[in-house]
Z-matrix of the N, CA and C atoms (Angstrom, degrees):
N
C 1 1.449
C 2 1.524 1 110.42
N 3 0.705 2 104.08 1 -34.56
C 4 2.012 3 122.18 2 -174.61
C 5 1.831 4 111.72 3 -62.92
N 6 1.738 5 81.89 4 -46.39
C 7 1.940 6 97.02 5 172.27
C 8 1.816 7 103.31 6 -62.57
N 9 1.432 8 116.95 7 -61.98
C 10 1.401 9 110.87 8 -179.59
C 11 0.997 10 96.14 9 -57.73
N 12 2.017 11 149.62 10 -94.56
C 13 1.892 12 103.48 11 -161.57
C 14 1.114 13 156.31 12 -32.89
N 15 1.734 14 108.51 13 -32.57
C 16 1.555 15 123.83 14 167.40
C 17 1.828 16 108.52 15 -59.06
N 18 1.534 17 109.59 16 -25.80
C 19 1.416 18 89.07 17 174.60
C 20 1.633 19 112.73 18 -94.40
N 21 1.605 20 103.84 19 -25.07
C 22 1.382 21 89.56 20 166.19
C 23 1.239 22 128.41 21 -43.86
N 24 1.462 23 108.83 22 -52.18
C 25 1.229 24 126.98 23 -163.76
C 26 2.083 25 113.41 24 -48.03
N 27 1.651 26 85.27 25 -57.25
C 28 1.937 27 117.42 26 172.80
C 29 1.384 28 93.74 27 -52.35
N 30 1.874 29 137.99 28 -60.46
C 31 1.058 30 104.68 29 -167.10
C 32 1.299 31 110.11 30 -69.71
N 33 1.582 32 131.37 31 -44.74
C 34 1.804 33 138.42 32 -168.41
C 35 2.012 34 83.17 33 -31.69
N 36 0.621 35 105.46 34 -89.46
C 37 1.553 36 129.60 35 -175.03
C 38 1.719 37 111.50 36 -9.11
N 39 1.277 38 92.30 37 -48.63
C 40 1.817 39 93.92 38 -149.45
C 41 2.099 40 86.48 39 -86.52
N 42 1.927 41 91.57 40 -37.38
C 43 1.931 42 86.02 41 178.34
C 44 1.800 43 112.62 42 -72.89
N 45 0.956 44 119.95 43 -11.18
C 46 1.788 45 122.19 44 172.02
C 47 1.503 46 104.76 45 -54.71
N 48 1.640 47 108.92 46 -29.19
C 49 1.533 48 94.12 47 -163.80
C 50 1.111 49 98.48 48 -80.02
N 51 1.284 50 141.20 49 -3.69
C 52 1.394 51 130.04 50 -157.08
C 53 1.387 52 103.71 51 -94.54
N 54 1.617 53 119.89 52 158.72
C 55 1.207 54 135.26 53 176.21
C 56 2.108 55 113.15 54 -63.00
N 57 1.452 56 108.10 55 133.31
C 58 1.599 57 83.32 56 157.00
C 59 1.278 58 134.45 57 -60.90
N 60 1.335 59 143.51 58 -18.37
C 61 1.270 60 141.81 59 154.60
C 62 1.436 61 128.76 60 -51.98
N 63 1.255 62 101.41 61 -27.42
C 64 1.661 63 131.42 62 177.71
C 65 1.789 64 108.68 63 -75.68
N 66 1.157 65 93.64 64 -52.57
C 67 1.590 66 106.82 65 173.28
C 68 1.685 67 99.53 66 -69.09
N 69 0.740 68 128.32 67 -76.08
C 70 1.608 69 125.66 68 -166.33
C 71 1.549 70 98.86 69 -46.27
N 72 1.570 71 111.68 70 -53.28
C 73 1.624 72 90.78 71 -179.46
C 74 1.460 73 138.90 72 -80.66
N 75 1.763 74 107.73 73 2.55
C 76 1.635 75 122.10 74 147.78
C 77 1.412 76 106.75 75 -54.88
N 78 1.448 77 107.19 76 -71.90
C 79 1.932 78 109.49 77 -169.96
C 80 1.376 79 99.23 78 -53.77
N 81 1.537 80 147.04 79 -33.31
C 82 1.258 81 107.46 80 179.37
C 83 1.342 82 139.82 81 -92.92
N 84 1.488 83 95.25 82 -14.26
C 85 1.774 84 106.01 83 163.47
C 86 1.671 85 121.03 84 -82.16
N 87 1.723 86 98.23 85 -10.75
C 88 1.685 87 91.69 86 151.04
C 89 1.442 88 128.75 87 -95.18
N 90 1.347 89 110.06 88 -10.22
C 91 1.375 90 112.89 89 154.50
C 92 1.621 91 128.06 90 -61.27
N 93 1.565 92 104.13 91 -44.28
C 94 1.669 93 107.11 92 -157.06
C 95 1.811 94 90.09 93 -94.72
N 96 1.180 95 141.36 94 8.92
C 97 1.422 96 161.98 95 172.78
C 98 1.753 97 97.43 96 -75.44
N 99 1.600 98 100.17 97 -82.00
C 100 1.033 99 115.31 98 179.43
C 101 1.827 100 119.02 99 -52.17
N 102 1.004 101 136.79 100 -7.75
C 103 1.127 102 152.00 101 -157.31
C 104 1.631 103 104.15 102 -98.76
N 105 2.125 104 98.01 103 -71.35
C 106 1.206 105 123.16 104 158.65
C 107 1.483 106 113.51 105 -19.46
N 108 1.198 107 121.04 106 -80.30
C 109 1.181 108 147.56 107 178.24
C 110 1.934 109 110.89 108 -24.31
N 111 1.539 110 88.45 109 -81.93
C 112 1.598 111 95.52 110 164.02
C 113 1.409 112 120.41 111 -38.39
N 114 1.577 113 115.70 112 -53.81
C 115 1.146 114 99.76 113 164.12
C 116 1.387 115 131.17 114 -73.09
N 117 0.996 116 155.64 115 -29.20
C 118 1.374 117 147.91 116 170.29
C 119 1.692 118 98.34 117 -65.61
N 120 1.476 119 144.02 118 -11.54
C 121 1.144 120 120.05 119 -162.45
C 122 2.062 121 81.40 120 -99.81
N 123 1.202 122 106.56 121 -22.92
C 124 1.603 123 94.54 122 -157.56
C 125 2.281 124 88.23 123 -78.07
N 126 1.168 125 116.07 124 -37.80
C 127 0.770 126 137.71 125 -168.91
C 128 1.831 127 108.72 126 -54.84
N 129 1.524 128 109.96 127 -53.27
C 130 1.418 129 122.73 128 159.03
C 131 1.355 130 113.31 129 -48.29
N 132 1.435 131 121.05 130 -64.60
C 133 0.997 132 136.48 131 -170.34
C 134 1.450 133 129.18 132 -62.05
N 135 1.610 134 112.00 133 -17.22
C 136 1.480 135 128.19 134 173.08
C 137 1.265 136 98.87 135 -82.32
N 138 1.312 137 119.45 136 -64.99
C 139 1.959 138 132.03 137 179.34
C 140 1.790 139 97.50 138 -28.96
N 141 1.148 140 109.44 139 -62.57
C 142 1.892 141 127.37 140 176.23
C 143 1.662 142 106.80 141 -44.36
N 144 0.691 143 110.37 142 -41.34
C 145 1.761 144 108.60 143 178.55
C 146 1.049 145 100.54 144 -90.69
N 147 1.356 146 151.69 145 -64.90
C 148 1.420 147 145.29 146 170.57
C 149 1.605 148 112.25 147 -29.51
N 150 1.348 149 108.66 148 -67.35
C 151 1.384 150 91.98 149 178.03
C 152 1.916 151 105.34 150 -44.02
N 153 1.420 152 102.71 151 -64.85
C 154 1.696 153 96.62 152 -153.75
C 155 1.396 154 106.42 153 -39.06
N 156 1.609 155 119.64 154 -49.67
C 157 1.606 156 119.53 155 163.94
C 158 1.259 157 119.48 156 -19.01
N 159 1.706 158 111.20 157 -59.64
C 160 1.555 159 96.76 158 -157.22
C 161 1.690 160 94.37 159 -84.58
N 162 1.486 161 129.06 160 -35.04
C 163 1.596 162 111.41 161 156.47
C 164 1.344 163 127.59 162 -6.44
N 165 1.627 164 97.53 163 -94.94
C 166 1.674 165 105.80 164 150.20
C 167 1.531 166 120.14 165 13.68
N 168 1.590 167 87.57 166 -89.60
C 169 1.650 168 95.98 167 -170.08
C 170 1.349 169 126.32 168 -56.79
N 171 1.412 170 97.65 169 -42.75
C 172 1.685 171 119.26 170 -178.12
C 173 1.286 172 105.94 171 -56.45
N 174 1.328 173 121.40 172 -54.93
C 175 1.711 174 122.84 173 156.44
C 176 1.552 175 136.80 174 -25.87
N 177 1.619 176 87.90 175 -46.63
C 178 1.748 177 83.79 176 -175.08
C 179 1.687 178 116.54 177 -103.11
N 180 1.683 179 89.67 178 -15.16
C 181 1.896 180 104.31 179 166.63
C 182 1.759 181 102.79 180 -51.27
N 183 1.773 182 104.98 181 -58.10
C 184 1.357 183 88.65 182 -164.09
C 185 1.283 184 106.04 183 -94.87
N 186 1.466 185 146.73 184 25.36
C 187 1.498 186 153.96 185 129.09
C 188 1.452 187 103.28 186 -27.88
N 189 1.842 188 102.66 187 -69.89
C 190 1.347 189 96.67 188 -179.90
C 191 1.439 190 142.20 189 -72.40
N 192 1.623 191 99.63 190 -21.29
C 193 1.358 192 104.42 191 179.70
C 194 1.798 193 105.18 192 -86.22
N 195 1.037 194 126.59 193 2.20
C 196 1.404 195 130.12 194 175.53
C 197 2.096 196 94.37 195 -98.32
N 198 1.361 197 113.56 196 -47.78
C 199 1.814 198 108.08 197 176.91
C 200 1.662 199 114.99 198 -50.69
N 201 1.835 200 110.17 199 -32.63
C 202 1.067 201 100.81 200 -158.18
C 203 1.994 202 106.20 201 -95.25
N 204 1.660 203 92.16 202 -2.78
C 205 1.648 204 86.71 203 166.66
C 206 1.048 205 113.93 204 -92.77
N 207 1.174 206 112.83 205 -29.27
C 208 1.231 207 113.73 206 -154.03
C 209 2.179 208 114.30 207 -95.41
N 210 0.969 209 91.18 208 -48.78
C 211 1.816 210 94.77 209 171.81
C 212 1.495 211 113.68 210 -32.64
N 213 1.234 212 136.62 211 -43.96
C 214 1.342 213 142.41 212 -167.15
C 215 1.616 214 101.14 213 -82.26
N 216 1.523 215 113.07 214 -27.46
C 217 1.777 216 101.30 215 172.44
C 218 1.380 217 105.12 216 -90.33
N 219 1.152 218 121.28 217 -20.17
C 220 1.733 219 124.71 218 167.55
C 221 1.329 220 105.44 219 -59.96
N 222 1.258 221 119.08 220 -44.09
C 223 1.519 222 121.67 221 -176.42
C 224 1.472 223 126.74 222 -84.80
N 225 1.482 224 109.08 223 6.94
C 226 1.034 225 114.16 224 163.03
C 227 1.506 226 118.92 225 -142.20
N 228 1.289 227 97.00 226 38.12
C 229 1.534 228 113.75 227 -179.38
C 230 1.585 229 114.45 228 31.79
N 231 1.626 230 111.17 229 45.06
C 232 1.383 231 103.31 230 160.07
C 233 1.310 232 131.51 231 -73.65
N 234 1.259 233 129.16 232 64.49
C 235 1.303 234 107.18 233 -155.21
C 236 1.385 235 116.06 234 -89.79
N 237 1.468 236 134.62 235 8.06
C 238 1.368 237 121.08 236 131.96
C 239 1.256 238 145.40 237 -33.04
N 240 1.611 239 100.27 238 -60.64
C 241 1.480 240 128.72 239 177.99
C 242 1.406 241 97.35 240 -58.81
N 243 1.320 242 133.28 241 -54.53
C 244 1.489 243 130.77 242 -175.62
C 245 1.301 244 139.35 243 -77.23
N 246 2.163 245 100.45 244 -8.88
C 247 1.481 246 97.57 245 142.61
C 248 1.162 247 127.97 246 -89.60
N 249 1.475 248 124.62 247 -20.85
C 250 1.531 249 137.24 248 159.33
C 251 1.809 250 91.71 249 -48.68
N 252 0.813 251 148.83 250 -102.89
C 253 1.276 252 136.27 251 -152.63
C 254 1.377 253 118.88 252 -52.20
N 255 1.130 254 117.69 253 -25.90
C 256 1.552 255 121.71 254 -164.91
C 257 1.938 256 96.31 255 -81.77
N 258 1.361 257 112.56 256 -45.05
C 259 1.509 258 117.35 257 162.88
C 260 0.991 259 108.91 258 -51.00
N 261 1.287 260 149.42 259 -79.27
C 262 1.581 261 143.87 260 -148.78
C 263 1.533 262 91.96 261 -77.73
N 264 1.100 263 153.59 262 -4.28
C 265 1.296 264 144.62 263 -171.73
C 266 1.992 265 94.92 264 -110.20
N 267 1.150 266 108.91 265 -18.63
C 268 1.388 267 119.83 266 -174.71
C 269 1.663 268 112.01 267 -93.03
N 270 1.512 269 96.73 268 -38.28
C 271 1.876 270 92.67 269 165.23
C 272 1.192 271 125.16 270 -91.02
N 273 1.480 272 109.41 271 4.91
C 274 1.635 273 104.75 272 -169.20
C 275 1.425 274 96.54 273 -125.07
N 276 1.478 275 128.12 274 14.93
C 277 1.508 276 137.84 275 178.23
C 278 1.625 277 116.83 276 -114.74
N 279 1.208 278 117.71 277 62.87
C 280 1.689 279 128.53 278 -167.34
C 281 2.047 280 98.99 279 -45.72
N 282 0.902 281 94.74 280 -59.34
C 283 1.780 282 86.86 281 165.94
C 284 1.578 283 142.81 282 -50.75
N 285 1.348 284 114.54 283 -29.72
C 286 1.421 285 123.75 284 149.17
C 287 1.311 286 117.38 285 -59.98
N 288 1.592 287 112.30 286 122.22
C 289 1.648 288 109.56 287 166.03
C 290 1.430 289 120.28 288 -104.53
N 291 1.419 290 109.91 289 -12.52
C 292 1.380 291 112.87 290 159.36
C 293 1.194 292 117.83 291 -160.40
N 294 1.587 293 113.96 292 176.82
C 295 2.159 294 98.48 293 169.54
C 296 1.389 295 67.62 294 -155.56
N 297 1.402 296 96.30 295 150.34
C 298 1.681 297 132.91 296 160.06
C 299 1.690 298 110.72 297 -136.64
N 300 1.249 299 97.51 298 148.97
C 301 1.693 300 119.91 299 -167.88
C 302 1.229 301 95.55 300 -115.08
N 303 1.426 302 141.73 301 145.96
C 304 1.144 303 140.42 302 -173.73
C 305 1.740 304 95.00 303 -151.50
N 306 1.502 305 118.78 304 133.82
C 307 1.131 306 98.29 305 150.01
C 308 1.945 307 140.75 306 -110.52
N 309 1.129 308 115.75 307 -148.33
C 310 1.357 309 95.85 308 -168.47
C 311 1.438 310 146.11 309 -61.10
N 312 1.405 311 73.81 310 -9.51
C 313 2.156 312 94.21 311 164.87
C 314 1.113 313 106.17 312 -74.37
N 315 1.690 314 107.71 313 -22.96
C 316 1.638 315 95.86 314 -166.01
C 317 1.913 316 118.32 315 98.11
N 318 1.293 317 110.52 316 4.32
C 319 1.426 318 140.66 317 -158.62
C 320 2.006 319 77.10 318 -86.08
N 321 1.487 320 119.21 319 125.84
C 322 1.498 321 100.60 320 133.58
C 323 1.116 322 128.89 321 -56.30
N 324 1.403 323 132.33 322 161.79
C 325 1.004 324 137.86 323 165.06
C 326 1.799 325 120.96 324 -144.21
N 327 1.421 326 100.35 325 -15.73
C 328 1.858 327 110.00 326 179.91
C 329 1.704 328 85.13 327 -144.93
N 330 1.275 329 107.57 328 149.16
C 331 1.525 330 130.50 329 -174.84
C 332 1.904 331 112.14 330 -149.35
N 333 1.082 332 107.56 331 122.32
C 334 1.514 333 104.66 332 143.83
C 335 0.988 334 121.72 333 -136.48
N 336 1.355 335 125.71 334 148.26
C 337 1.688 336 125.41 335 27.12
C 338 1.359 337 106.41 336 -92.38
N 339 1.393 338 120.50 337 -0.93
C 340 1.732 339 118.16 338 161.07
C 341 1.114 340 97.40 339 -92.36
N 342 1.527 341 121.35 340 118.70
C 343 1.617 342 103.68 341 144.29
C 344 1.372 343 121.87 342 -86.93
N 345 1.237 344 121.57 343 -176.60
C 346 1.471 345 147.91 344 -165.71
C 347 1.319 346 104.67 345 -65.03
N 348 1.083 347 117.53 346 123.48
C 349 1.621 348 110.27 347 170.28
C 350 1.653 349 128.30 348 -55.66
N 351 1.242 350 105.67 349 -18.46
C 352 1.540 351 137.55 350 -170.66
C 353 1.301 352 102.16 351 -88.04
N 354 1.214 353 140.81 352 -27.34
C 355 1.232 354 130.21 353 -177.65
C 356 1.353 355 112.38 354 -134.56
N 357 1.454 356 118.30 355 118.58
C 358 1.871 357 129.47 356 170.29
C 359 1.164 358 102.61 357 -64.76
N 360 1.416 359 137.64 358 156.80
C 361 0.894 360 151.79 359 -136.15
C 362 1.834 361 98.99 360 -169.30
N 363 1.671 362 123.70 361 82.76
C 364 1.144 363 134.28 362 -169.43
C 365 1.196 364 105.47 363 -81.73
């Protein structure tokens, strides 16, 4: 406790020498600093949720637009037709890094960018 007054004390001391003009123009470039700051952190931080938002969306847009091709070749066990589609939807989709098909065991059965050994892919 003794060390923190001695520095109180050292700083009181060393800022006395300074001019009032000197003082006012510390407090205001640590004010308009601090200000700065807030803003660029709220400013980062809005950009940061926006992206994750449009993530989000982009996620569940193509959830569905991948459920609504794809369920009806699941449901009729094409599974040719559904690596033929799942490929051309896989090279022409720079944002997908992979898709796997699993069925109800939970067994893969279609993979990219490996596919299945079980199924050619024409």
């Amino acid at each position: 406790m003794q060390l923190f007054s001695q520095l109180k004390a050292l700083f009181a001391r060393w800022w006395s020498d300074f001019t009032l003009q000197t003082r006012l123009m510390a407090g205001a470039t640590l004010l308009v600093s601090l200000i700065m700051s807030g803003l660029t952190f709220w400013a980062v931080n809005t950009i940061q949720q926006d992206a994750q938002l449009n993530d989000t969306r982009f996620g569940r847009d193509l959830g569905l637009l991948l459920a609504a091709n794809v369920a009806p070749l699941v449901e009729t066990n094409d599974r040719a037709e559904l690596a033929r589609f799942s490929y051309r939807f896989y090279e022409n989709t720079s944002n997908v890094r992979y898709m796997l098909y699993a069925d109800q065991d939970g067994e893969i059965f279609l993979g990219f960018p490996t596919p299945s050994p079980r199924l050619k892919i024409p």
